[in-house]
Every structure is written in structure tokens, then in C-alpha cells.
N, C-alpha and C positions, 0 to 999 in steps of 0.2 A: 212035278218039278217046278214046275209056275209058281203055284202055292208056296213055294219055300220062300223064292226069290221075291214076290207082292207084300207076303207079312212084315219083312223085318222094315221095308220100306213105308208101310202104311202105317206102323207103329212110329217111327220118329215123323213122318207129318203129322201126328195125329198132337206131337209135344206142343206146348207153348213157344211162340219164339220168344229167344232168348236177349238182352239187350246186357252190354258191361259198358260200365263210365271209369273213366280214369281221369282222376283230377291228377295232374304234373303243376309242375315247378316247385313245390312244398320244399320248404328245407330253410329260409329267408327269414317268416314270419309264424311266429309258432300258434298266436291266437284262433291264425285263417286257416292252419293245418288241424288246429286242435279243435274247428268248426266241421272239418272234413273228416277226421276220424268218430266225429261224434256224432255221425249220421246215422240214421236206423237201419238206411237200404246198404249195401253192399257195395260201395263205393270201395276201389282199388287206389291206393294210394303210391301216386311215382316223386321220388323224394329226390334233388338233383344231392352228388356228394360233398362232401365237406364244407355246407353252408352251417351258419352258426346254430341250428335247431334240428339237423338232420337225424342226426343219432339217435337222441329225444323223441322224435315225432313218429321213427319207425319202431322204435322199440313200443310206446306206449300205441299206434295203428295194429301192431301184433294181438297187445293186449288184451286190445277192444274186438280182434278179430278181424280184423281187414287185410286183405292181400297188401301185399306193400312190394315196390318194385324200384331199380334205380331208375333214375331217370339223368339218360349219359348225355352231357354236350357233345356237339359234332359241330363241326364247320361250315358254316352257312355261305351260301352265294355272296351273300353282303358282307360287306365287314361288322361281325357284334363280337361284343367282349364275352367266350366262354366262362371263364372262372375257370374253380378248380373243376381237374379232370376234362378239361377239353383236348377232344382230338380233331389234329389236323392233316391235311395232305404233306405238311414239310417233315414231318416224327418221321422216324426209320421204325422198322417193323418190331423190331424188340421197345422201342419207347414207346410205341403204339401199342402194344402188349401189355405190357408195364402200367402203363397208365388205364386199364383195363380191369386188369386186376387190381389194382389198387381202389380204385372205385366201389368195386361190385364189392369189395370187402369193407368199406367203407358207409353200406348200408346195411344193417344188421337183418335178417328174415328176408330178404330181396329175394323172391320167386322167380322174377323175368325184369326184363331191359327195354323200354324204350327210349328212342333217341329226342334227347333234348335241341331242337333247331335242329343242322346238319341237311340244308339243301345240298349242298355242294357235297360234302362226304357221301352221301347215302346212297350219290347217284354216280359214285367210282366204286367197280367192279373190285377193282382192288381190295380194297381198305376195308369192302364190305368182306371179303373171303379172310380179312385176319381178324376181323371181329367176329367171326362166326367161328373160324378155330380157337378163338381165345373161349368163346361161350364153351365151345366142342367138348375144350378140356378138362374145364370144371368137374369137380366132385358133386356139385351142387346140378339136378335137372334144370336149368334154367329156359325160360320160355323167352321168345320176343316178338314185341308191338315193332311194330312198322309206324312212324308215329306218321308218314306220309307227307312230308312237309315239300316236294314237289313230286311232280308227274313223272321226274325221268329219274324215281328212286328204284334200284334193284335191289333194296333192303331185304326185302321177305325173299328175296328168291333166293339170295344168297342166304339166308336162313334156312329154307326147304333142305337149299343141298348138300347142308350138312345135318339133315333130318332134326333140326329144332324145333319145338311146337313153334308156332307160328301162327299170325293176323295182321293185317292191318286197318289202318283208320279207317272209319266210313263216315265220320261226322265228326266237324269243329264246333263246340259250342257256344264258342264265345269269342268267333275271331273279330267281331263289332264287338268291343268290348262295353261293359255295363250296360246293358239293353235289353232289357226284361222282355217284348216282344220277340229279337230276332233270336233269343237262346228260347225260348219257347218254340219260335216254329223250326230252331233246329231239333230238337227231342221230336217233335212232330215227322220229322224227317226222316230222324234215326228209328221210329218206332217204324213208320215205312217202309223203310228198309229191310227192317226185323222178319217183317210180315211176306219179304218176299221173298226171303233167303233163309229163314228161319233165324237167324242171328244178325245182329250188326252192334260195329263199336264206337266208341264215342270218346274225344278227350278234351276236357275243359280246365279251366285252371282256378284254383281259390280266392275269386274274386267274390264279394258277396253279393252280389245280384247274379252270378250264375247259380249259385249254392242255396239262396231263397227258394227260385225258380225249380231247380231240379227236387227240391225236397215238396214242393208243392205239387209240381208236376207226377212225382212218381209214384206216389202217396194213391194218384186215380188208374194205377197201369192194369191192376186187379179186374177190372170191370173189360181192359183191350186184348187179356190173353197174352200179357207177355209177363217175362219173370227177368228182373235186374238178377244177374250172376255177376262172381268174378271172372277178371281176364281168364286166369286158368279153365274154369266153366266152360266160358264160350268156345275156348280152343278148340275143348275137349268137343262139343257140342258141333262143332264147327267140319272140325275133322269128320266126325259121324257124319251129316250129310253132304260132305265131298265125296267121302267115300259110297253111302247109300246111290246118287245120283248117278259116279258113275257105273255103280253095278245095274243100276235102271237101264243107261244107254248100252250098253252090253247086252241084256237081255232083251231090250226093243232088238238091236243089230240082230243076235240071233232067232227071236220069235218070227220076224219077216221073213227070212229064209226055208219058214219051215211052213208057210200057207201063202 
């Protein structure tokens, strides 16, 4: 009985860990998105809605094979100008709806949702259980990032409990922006991470000293045992040893009881 429950565990440690990048805010500038689609590694593309190159940028990311996802405004602590499709705490629940879907529709091949900004939304219980039933109802599986823009976010959770795949952030790449050292020692980080959790995720934006950096950077991952997937991947990969681990501490709790 031992034997059953060790294998299926020493076979997922035995995986590479896994790392996903998600370049957001794409939709603006089509040259820096049409940089980010033309990448060789696996890069997940978050497209925010109805900027003048969005459409464009997700259809031709499909093309090329790259996950492509929206990337939704939400209402930040500070006062920023969302644009189109921003949600805020004053919408009633049918325009906070509405404005949901129109969105998600508004990005063609969109797999999953991460939130554009949205300190202040992410971190109302509320607002978070009508974006997870709006996900809910979709025809479409859709997944969502937690894009973690503060600590007191119950984004993913209210994700869980409407059984959504789900993750969240573990690395900003480029919150110093253009700085070829500190998005170096974040990948550094994020492979770190990787290595101790078997997965970790990463979101940077299409600036071109992160997008140098990351193509150079990834180009040596070959040699540290880790493999760039897409978001969807990792989830999947993610879920696998949530789930492996806790069948581990189960099987410790009962092994001790029986010597």
C-alpha cells in the first residue's frame, strides 16, 4: 500500500520545475507586442480590451501559438485612469457583469483573466464573488492569475470557490522599470522559487530592456532544469503537486499511527 502512495509522488519530484511569464498591458503599442509574440519561449500574452492594437495582437499571438489572455482593469487604491472596461466599487452588480463580459469577448482566443491594477477591487470580497460567477458562467473554461497587486487580495480565493483553475503571482519583473540588472535578479528569483515549489509565475510588461533580458536570460534555463510553460501548464502542473503533497501529509498522519 506504501508503494502505491511513494510512486506517483516521486514521479512528479522527479519533473523539471516549471516557470510561466506573462507579459500584460499589450493592446497600446503593437510593434512592443509584436516583439512579445515573436518570442521563441512560451511567453503568455495578457492583452488589456479595447486598446487600438488588441484584436490584432491577439489574433496574430494565437497564430504564432501563444496563450493569450485578457488582461481586465480593476480599481486601484490610488486614483489611475482604467480605460476601457474598468471595474469599480460604484457599478451595480448587473454593470459589473456587463462590463465582464464584454471584455472577455472583446479579446479573441482569451484562455484566462488577469487583473489589470485593482488594489482596492481585488481586495473586496464582494466584487471578487461576481467576477468569479461571471467567469463561472462562461461557455468558455476560462482560468485566472491573481496578478497580486497587494497583500490584502482575496482574488484567487474567491477563484478556488468557484473551482476556477487558478495561481497567483510570485514575481514582478520589472516593477524598477528599464533595468537590466534588477529584472535579471528577478528571473533569478523566480527560478528560485521554481526550484522549491516545483512551479512559480512571473508578470512583466513589454518594455524592451525586460524582453532583451528575458530572451537572454531563458535561452540558458536548459542547463538549471527548468522548462518555461504556459499559464495554463503551470496551473495544471501546479494543481498536480497541491494535490501530490497533500496526499503525502495524509500518508505521514497515517504511517505514524501504525508504528
Amino acid at each position: 500500500m506504501g508503494l502505491h502512495c511513494v510512486a506517483p509522488l516521486h514521479a512528479i519530484a522527479a519533473e523539471p520545475a516549471v516557470i510561466a511569464i506573462i507579459i500584460d498591458d499589450i493592446g497600446y503599442n503593437f510593434e512592443a507586442g509584436k516583439q512579445v509574440i515573436n518570442s521563441t519561449h512560451p511567453i503568455t500574452c495578457s492583452i488589456l480590451p479595447a486598446r487600438p492594437h488588441s484584436i490584432k495582437l491577439a489574433r496574430l499571438a494565437h497564430q504564432q501559438g501563444k496563450e493569450v489572455m485578457l488582461h481586465l482593469p480593476m480599481q486601484a487604491s490610488r486614483s489611475e485612469r482604467l480605460g476601457h472596461g474598468g471595474l469599480t466599487l460604484d457599478m451595480s452588480k448587473r454593470e459589473f457583469t456587463r462590463t465582464i463580459e464584454i471584455s472577455i469577448d472583446a479579446i479573441p482566443y482569451a484562455q484566462g483573466i488577469n487583473n489589470h491594477m485593482g488594489s482596492l477591487l481585488t481586495s473586496t470580497s464582494l466584487h471578487m464573488e461576481w467576477l468569479m460567477q461571471a467567469i463561472a458562467n462562461r461557455d468558455e473554461h476560462l482560468f485566472f492569475v491573481d496578478s497580486k497587486t497587494t497583500a490584502n487580495t482575496v482574488a484567487e480565493d474567491a477563484a478556488q470557490s468557484y473551482h476556477i483553475p487558478s495561481v497567483r503571482r510570485d514575481v514582478f519583473l520589472d516593477s524598477v522599470a528599464n533595468d537590466k540588472t534588477f529584472v535579471r535578479g528577478q528571473i533569478k528569483q523566480l527560478i528560485k522559487i521554481a526550484k522549491l515549489q516545483g512551479y512559480a509565475l512571473a508578470i512583466g510588461h513589454p518594455h524592451k530592456t525586460t524582453l532583451s533580458v528575458l530572451e537572454q536570460e531563458l535561452a540558458n534555463l536548459d542547463d538549471q532544469e527548468i522548462r518555461v510553460v504556459s499559464v495554463s501548464e503551470l496551473i495544471s502542473t501546479a494543481r498536480s503537486i497541491k494535490f501530490a503533497n497533500t496526499g503525502a501529509s495524509k500518508w505521514e498522519k497515517y504511517s505514524s499511527l501504525m508504528y
